[in-house]
Residue, then its C-alpha position, 0 to 999 in steps of 0.5 A: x500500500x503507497x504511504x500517500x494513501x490515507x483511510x480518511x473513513x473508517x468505523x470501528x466498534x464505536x460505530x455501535x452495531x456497525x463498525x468491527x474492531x477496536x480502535x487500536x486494531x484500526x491504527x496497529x493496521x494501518x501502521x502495518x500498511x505504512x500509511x502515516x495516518x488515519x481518520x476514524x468516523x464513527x456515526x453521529x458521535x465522537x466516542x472513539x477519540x481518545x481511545x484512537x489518540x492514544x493509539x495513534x500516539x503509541x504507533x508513531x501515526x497522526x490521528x485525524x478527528x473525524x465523524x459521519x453526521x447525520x444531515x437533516x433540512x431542520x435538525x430542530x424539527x422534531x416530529x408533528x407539532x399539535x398545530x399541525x396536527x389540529x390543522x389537518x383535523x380541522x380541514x375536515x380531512x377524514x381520520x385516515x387521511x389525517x393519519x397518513x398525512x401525520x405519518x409522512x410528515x414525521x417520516x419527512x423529518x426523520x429523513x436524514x443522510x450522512x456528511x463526513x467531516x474532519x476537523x483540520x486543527x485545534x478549531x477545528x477540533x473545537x468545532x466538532x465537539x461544538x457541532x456533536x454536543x448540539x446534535x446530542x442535545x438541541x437536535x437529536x430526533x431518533x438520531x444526533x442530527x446537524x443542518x446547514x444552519x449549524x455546519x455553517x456556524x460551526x465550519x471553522x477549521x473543518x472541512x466535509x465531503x459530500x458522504x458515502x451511498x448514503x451521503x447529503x450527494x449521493x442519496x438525491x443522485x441515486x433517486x434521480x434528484x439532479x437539481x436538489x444535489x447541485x443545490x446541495x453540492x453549491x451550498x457546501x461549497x459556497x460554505x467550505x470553498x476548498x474545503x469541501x470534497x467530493x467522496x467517492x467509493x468502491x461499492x456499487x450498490x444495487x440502486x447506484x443510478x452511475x452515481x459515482x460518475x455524476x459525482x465526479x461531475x459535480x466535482x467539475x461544476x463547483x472545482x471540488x478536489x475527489x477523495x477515495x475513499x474505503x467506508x472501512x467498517x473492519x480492520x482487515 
């Protein structure tokens, strides 16, 4: 493995029920790879961190302080509100529309994807705790949520990607939304500028809709530099 080559998204049993492997299995291995870093990115937290600086430490690697969030439009939304609920009730709307209608809505607000960030010095690594504090707190909804409003306010020293198959791009380009992922793609880079990347993978997944190529075309669009990425969820 060329050393230039880094794991920028990994998740290790601190991704709970989804990541294998402790931390100190994901540096030993990639000190053995001769790669001088590696970033861990665990799911809506930042549980792994201290385990895997003392890790790094002890293989003579540098840790990079990462997390894969989750993305809502409004992460301070939780649910229906009783208003809405007494809107649709007194529009005379019969009881079962009335349900259905409840139930998208929730599951429109419980409809989050994925966004990898980095935090790229000691600000950065400020605004991270920032950023995962707010989503524990102020924005959980099922899951510890952020929104653009919040990545905006906290973007100082840390830098995004446009995420994995089910990343804040690829999920509208894999269900045909074009416009909504240029949306999304200008947004972040208006916010990020060169610190917003685009995040491709090997895995094809049975829906891709050649979303790795419109990714690359994106790219393009806003002069956003590619990473490779694994989604490694195992040491070996």
């Amino acid at each position: 493995m060329s050393e230039d080559f880094v794991h920028l998204h990994t998740h290790s049993h601190s991704s709970v029920f989804d990541g294998f492997g402790t931390e100190q299995a994901f540096v030993e291995r990639a000190a053995e790879m001769g790669q001088p870093a590696l970033a861990l990115t665990e799911h809506g937290s930042l549980r792994s961190l201290h385990a895997a600086r003392l890790a790094t430490e002890a293989a003579g690697i540098k840790l990079i302080p990462g997390i894969e969030a989750y993305l809502c439009d409004d992460a301070e939304g939780r649910g229906v509100t009783a208003d809405e609920k007494a809107k649709l009730k007194a529009g005379g709307t019969p009881k079962a529309e009335i349900t259905s209608q409840v139930k998208a809505l929730e599951k429109e607000r419980k409809d989050r994807d994925h966004i990898t960030i980095w935090a790229l010095n000691n600000e950065g690594l400020r605004n991270l705790y920032r950023l995962n504090a707010w989503a524990w707190t102020e924005g959980f909804y099922h899951k510890p949520r952020i929104d653009v409003k919040r990545l905006k306010q906290f973007s100082v020293g840390l830098a995004v990607s446009s995420g994995c198959p089910n990343g804040v791009i690829p999920s509208p380009l894999r269900a045909g939304e074009k416009l909504e992922a240029i949306a999304r793609v200008e947004t972040l880079a208006e916010i990020f500028g060169d610190r917003f990347y685009i995040e491709i993978m090997p895995h094809v997944l049975e829906d891709d809709n050649g979303v790795t190529a419109k990714l690359l075309t994106l790219a393009d669009r806003v002069g956003a530099s590619v990473l490779a990425t694994q989604d490694a969820h195992y040491p070996r």
